[in-house]
C-alpha positions as CSV (number, residue, x, y, z in Angstrom):
1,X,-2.4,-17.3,24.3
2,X,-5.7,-17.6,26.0
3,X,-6.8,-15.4,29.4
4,X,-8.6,-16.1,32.8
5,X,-11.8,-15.6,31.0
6,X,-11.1,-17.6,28.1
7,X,-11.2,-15.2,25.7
8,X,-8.2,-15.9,23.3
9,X,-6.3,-13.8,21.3
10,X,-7.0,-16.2,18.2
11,X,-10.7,-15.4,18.6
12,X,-11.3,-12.5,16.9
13,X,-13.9,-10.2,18.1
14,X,-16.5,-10.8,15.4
15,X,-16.3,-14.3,15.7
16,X,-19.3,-14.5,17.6
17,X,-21.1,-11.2,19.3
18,X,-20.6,-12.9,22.3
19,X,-17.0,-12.2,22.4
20,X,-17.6,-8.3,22.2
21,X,-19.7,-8.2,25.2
22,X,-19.4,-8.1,28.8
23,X,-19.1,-11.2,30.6
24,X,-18.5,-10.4,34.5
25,X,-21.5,-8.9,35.3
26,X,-23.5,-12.0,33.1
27,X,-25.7,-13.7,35.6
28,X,-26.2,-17.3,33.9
29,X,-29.5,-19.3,33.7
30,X,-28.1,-22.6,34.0
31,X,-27.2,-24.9,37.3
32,X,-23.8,-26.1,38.2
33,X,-23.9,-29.9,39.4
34,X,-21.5,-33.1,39.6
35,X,-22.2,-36.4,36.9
36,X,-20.5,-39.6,37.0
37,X,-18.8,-41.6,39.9
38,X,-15.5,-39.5,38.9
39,X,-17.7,-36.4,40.0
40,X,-17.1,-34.4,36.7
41,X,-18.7,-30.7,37.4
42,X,-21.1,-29.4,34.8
43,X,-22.5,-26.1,34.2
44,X,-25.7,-27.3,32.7
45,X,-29.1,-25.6,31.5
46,X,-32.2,-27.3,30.1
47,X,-33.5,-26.4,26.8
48,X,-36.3,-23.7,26.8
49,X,-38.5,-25.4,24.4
50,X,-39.5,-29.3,24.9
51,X,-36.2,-30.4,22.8
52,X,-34.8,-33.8,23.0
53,X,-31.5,-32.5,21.8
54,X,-28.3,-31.3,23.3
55,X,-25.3,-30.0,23.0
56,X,-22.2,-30.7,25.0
57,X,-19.5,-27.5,25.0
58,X,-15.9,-28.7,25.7
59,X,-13.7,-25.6,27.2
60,X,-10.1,-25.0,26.6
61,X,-7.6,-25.5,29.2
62,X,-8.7,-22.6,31.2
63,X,-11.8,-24.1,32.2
64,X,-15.2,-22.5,32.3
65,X,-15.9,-18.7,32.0
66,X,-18.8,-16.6,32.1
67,X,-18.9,-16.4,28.4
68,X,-19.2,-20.1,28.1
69,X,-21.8,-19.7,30.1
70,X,-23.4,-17.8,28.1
71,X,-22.8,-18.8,25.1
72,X,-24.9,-22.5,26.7
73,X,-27.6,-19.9,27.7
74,X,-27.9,-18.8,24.2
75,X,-27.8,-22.5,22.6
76,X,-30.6,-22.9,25.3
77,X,-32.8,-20.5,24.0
78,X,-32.4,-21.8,20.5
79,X,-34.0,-25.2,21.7
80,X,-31.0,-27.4,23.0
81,X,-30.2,-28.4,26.3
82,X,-27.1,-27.7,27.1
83,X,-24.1,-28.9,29.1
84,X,-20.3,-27.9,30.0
85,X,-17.9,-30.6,30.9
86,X,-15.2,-29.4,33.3
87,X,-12.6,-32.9,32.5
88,X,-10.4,-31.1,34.5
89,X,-12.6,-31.2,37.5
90,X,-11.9,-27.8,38.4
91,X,-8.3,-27.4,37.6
92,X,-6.9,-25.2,34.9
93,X,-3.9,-24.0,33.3
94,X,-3.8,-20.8,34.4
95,X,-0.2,-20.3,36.2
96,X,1.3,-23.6,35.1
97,X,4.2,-23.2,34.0
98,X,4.4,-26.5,31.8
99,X,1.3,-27.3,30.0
100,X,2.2,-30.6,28.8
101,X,3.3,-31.7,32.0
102,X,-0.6,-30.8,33.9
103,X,-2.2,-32.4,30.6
104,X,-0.7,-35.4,31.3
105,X,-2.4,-35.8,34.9
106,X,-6.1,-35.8,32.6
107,X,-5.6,-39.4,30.4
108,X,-8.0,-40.1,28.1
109,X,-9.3,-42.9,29.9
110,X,-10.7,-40.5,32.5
111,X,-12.1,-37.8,30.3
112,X,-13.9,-41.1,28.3
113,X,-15.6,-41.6,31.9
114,X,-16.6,-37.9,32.2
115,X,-18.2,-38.0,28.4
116,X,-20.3,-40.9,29.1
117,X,-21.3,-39.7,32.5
118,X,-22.2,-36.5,30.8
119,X,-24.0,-38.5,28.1
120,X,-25.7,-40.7,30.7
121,X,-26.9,-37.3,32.9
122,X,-28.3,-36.0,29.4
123,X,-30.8,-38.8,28.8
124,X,-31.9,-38.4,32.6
125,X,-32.7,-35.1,30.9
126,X,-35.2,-36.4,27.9
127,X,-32.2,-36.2,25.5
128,X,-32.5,-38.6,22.8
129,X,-30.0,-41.2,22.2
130,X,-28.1,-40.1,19.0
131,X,-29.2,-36.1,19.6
132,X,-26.2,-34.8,21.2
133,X,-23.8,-33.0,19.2
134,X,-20.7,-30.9,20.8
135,X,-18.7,-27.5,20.3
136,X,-14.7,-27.5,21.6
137,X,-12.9,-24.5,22.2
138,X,-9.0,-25.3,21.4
139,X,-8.4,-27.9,23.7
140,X,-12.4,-29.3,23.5
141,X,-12.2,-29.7,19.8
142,X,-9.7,-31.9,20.4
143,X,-11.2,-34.0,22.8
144,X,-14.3,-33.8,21.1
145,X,-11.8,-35.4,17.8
146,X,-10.1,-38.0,19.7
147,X,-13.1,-38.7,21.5
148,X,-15.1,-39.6,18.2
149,X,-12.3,-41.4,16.7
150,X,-12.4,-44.2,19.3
């Protein structure tokens, strides 16, 4: 069972030393902006060497969090340009009390559109064709899977 802040119970601490830190009082280093003509919001945050690389982060079901954030910030620094894809254009699962019922309302089709508008925004970026890799947390690995299996 995940929380608000995504931080999951099936995530243990020293998984990442991200997870042991605070998170609500992180002021992130990226911009929040729309892609695509389904208006897909982003977090995104431009690599902080010249990089022609990316990576895209897929959240779980409850959307973006301020250690998402942060962990993009990080990735930054490392040399990537970095972007989160909200596919659920700002919804989440938080109170919902059937899942399967609100994943429904987010097909496939559409969160094909939001990758490719993500991917398009990228190369506006000086990301190079074939330099994008991803990271899903629960529900992103999955779309990142069924995703790459089309």
């Amino acid at each position: 069972m995940a929380t608000k802040e995504g931080n999951a119970t099936c995530c243990t601490p020293s998984a990442w030393e991200l997870q042991q830190e605070d998170h609500e009082s992180y002021s992130p280093s990226g911009i929040d902006t729309i892609v695509g003509s389904e208006k897909a919001p982003v977090y995104y945050i431009e690599s902080l060497s010249a990089s022609n690389k990316a990576i895209v982060i897929f959240p779980d079901i409850y959307g973006f969090s301020s250690r998402l954030r942060k962990i993009a910030d990080t990735l930054a620094a490392k040399g990537f340009h970095v972007m989160l894809l909200d596919c659920f254009h700002g919804d989440t699962a938080e109170g919902k009390p059937d899942l399967l019922a609100w994943l429904t309302k987010f097909p496939h089709e559409s969160i094909l559109q939001d990758i490719n508008a993500g991917l398009e925004f990228l190369l506006t970026k000086g990301v190079k064709e074939g330099e994008v890799s991803a990271i899903g947390f629960c529900w992103g690995g999955w779309a990142i899977a069924k995703s790459a299996s089309e």
